[in-house]
N, C-alpha and C positions, 0 to 999 in steps of 0.2 A: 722770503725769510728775512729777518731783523739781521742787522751785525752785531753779532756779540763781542767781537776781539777787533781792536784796528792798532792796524802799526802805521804810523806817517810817519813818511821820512825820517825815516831815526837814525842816528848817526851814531858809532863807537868809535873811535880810534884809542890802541892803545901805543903812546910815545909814537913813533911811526910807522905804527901797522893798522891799516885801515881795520877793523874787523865788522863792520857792517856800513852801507856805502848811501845813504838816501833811502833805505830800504821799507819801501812801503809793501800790505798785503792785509786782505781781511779775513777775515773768517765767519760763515753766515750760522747761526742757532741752528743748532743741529746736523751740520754738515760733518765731514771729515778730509783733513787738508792734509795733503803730503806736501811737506818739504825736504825735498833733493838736493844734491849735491857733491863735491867731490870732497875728500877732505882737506879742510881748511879753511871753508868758501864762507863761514860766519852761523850756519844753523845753529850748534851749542850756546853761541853768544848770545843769539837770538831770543832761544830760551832761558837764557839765564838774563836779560834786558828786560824780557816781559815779567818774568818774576819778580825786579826787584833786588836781584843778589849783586850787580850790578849797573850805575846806571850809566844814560847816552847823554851827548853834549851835545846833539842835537834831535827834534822831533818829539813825536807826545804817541805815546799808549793808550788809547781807550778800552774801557770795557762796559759792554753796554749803552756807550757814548758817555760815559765820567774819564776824564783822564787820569788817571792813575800812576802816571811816570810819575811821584813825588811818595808815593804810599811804598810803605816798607812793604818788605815780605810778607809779613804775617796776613797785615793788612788786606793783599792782593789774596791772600787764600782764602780769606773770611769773605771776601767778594765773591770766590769761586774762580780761581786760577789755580792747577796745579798741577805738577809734573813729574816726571821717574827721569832719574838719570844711564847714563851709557854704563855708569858701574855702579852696581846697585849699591846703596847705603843705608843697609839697614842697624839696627843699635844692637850690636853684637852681645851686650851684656842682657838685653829681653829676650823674650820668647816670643813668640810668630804674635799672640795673644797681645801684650804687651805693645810690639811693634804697632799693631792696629789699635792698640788704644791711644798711643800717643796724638795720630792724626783727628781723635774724637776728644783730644782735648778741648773744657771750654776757655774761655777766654781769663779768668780770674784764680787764683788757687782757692779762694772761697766759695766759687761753685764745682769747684771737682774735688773737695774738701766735704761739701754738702750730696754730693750728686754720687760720689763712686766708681767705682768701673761697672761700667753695664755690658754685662757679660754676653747677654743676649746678641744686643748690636755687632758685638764684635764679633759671634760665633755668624751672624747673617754676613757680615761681611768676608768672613772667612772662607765659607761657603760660595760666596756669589763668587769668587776667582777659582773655584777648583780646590778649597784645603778641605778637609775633615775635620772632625770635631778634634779629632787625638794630635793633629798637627798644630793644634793649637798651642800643646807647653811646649813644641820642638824650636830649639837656640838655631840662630842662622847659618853656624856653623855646621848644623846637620844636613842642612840642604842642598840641593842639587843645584845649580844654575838657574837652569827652569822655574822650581820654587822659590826662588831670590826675586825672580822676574815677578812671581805672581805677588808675593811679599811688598813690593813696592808699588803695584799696584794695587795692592789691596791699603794700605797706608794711606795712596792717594785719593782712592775710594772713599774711604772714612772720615776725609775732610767733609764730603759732599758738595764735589768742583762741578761747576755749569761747564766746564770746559779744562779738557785735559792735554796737555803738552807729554810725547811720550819721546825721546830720546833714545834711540838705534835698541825699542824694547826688543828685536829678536836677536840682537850680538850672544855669540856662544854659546845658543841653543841647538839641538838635534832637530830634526827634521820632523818628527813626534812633536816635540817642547813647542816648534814653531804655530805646528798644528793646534794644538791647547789654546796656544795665546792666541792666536787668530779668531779661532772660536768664540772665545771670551771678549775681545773686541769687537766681532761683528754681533756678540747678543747685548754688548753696550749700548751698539753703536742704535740699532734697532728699537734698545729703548728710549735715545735719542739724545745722546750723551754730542758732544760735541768734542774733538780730536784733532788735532795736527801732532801728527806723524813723521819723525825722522828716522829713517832707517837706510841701511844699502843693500836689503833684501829684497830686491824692487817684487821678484815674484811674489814674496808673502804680501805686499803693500800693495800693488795695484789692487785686487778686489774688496780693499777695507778703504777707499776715497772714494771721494768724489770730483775733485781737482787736484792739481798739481801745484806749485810753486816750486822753481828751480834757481838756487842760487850761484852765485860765481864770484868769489874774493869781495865777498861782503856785500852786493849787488844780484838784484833781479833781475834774472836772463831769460826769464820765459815765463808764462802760466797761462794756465788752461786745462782740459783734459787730461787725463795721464798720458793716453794714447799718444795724445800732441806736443805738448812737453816732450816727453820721451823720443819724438821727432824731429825735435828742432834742432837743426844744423850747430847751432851755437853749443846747447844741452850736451848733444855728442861728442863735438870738440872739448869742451870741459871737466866732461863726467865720465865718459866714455873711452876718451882719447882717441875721437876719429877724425 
């Protein structure tokens, strides 16, 4: 498999807090990567480094092998990077419809002036996470946790990401909700979506990777397996608190 994502050595510090420490790791075309850890260890950072939202003072990003560390956000998305956050953020004044059209914006107000909302696209993408056609005019506010969940990633969907960053997507979901999303990820994952993964529901996450990456105060303490990761002396003392 090709590398599609690379982080070398990147470095954050914010004033005197390290938040990611030399932190290298790849990610191969079509894989799916968990990243672990305890809270505070640099994951969120991470994803928000590789985005664009903000950047490292030292190390470079590639994607596809172009370095990327200098491209704005946008930029990074029209490449095909994109991600959900730990609390979802959807545009409270649209409707689920709406929400997904936003991420099918093109690039210009002159071609989405000329082009429309194309209804269709949005009702497939609606569908391929689990909504219905009727859940399409429902405001964010009417939704359940679950449906938020599916909501943001249906947004990120609609960008059409070669690879998606997904950020503690089962936090506050029922045991049901976790099921759904699971589901929905492993018929991604099959179509050969590519994924890194942070979450602290190791149960729902272990059968959605294929490796592991484990961090600790901004620093890689392990990778491998899940299996192995999840065994390593270091991993436990950190994560675990053994």
């Amino acid at each position: 498999m090709a590398k599609l994502l690379e982080v070398d050595g990147v470095h954050k510090r914010f004033g005197g807090i390290v938040a990611t420490d030399n932190l290298s790791f790849t990610v191969e075309k079509g894989e799916s990567l968990a990243l672990i850890g305890p809270n505070g260890a640099g994951k969120t950072t991470i994803f928000s480094l590789i985005m664009g939202e903000i950047r490292q003072q030292e190390g470079a990003i590639r994607l596809k092998g172009e370095d990327i560390s200098r491209l704005p956000t946008h930029r990074r998305i029209q490449r095909g990077i994109a991600r959900t956050y730990q609390v979802p953020r959807p545009f409270a004044d649209m409707d689920v419809a709406g929400n997904i059209r936003v991420g099918m914006m093109p690039d210009s107000l002159r071609q989405m002036l000329m082009r429309g909302p194309d209804l269709e696209a949005e009702l497939e993408v609606a569908l391929s996470v689990g909504f219905t056609e009727a859940d399409l005019g429902r405001t964010p506010s009417t939704l359940s946790m679950g449906d938020l969940r599916k909501l943001e990633l249906a947004r990120t969907l609609a960008t059409k990401p070669e690879i998606m960053l997904l950020d503690e997507v089962f936090a506050g979901l029922t045991v049901g909700e976790i099921a759904q999303i699971s589901e929905l990820l492993a018929k991604k994952r099959a179509e050969g979506m590519t994924f890194v993964i942070v979450s602290h529901d190791l149960r729902a996450l272990e059968p959605l990777v294929d490796r592991a990456t484990a961090m600790n105060f901004g620093r890689q303490i392990a990778e491998g397996s899940f299996a192995d990761v999840m065994g390593d002396a270091e991993v436990r003392a950190a994560y675990l608190g053994e």
